[in-house]
N, C-alpha and C positions, 0 to 999 in steps of 0.2 A: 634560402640558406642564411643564417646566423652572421652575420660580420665580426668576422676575429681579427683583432691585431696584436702582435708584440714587435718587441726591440729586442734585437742579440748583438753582444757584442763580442768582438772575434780577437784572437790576439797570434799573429806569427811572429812565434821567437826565432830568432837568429842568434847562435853560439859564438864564441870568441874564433872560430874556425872556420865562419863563412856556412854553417848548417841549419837547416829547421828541422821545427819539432814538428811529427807527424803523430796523431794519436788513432788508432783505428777501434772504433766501438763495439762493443759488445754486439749479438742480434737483438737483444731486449733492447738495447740504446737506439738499435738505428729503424727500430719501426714503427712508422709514420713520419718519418723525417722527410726532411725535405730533399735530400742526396739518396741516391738510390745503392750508395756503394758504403763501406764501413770506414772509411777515411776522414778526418777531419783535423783541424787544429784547436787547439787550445780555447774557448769560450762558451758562452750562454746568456742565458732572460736576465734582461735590466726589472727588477724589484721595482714596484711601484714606488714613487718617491727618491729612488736611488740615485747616486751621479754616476753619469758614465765612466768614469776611470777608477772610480769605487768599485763597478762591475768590473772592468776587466781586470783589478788586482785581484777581489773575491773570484772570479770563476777562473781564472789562469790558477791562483794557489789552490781551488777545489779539483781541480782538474790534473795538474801537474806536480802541487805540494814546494813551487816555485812562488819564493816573495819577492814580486814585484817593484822595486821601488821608482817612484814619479819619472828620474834621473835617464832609467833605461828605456821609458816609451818615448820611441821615436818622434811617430807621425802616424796620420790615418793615413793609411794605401786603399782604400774602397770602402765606399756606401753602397748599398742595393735594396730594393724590395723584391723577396719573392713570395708565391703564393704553393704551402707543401702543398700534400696530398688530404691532409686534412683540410684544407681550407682557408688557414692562419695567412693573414697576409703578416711576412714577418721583413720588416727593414733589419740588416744586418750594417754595422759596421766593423769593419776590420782594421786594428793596428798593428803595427809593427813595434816590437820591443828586444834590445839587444840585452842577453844573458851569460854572466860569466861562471864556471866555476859551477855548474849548480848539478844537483843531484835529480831526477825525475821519479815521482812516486806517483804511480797512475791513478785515477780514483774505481770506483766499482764500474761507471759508467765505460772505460775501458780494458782491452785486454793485452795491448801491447803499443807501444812506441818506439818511434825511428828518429836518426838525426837523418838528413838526404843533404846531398846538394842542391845548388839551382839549379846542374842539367836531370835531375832524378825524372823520368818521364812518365810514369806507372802509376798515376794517378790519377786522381779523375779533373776535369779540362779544369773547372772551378778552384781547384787549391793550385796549379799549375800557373793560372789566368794570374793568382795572388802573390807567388814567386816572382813572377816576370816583371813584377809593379816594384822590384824591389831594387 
């Protein structure tokens, strides 16, 4: 087998109200992913050459149509490597960014968004694990 790797980077926004953004994927988005459920937050693939917090402003405003600015990323809440179904060994890292005031425009890649609180439970263990880090 082929040796794949990428980088993703992840972004959980938290609202001036104590809420996160939840985005749930299209079925075209979530086949071959690495979560077997249509749930996800805010992020994606680090661009060859790219800096990481370049990524997460481009794929948070690709994703959400939320601009980012330096001021509202908090902190990293997790690193990880997993291995999908394709293969991809993929390291994820996940920030945390607080957002005020802001409007959410999904991209194609989704089909609907939620705000939840931290006791919101209906999700899958992994976006739950990244709440609790918070």
């Amino acid at each position: 087998m082929e040796e794949k790797f990428g980088i993703a980077i992840k972004c959980l926004l938290k609202n001036e109200y104590n809420k996160y953004l939840i985005l749930k994927k299209t079925e075209e988005e979530a086949k071959n992913d690495a979560s077997e459920n249509l749930y996800d937050i805010p992020g994606g693939r680090m661009e060859y050459g790219e800096d990481i917090i370049d990524t997460l402003v481009r794929e948070v405003f690709e994703e959400t149509g939320i601009k980012l600015k330096l001021n509202q990323i908090e902190k990293i809440l997790n690193a990880k490597s997993i291995i999908r179904k394709d293969g991809l060994n993929l390291v994820v890292i996940t920030y945390i960014a607080n957002v005020k005031n802001c409007s959410v425009k999904i991209s194609s890649e989704h089909s609907e968004f939620y705000w939840i609180d931290k006791n919101f439970k209906d999700l899958p263990k992994w976006i739950i694990d990244i709440i609790s880090m918070v």
